[in-house]
Steps between C-alpha positions, in 0.01 A plus 500: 500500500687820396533791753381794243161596503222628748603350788770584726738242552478488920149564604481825752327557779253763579807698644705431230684221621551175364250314624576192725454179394368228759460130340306220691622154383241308614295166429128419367266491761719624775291668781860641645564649151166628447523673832835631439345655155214648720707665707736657228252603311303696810868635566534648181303806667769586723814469233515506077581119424450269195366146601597207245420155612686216356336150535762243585311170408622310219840725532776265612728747589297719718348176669866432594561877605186557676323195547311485839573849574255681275380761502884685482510820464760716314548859528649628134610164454676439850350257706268644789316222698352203449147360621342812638522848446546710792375832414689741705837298408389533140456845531809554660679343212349618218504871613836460534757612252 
């Protein structure tokens, strides 16, 4: 996909920031996962943050990486946490710079 066009290449936030990435790798029918999503996703009041959710079934490499640990969490591609989400530690770390 070529960089040229309408679209910036790093997204911004509304302060004109790149925004923060946060991925969930997490499994199908996960309860921990989808609670972990719920409580990004109400977070994402508080701070500017992109959610992206990557399914590890089927994936033989991320089933060895994450396994029985989903959800993980990475901050800008960094791993966070794994099988919660703590909100005021998330905060903490993704307001940081």
């Amino acid at each position: 996909m070529s960089q040229s066009g309408p679209f910036p290449a790093t997204i911004k936030s509304l302060r004109g920031w790149p925004m923060r990435q946060v991925t969930i790798y997490s499994r199908s029918g996960c309860h921990l996962c989808e609670q972990a999503h719920q409580i990004l996703v109400d977070l994402q009041s508080k701070v500017d943050y992109e959610i992206t959710e990557i399914l590890i079934d089927g994936e033989p490499e991320l089933i060895e990486l994450y396994g029985e640990q989903v959800p993980v969490i990475h901050i800008d591609g960094k791993p966070h946490d794994f099988f919660k989400v703590e909100p005021e530690r998330f905060l903490n770390a993704i307001s940081a710079n």
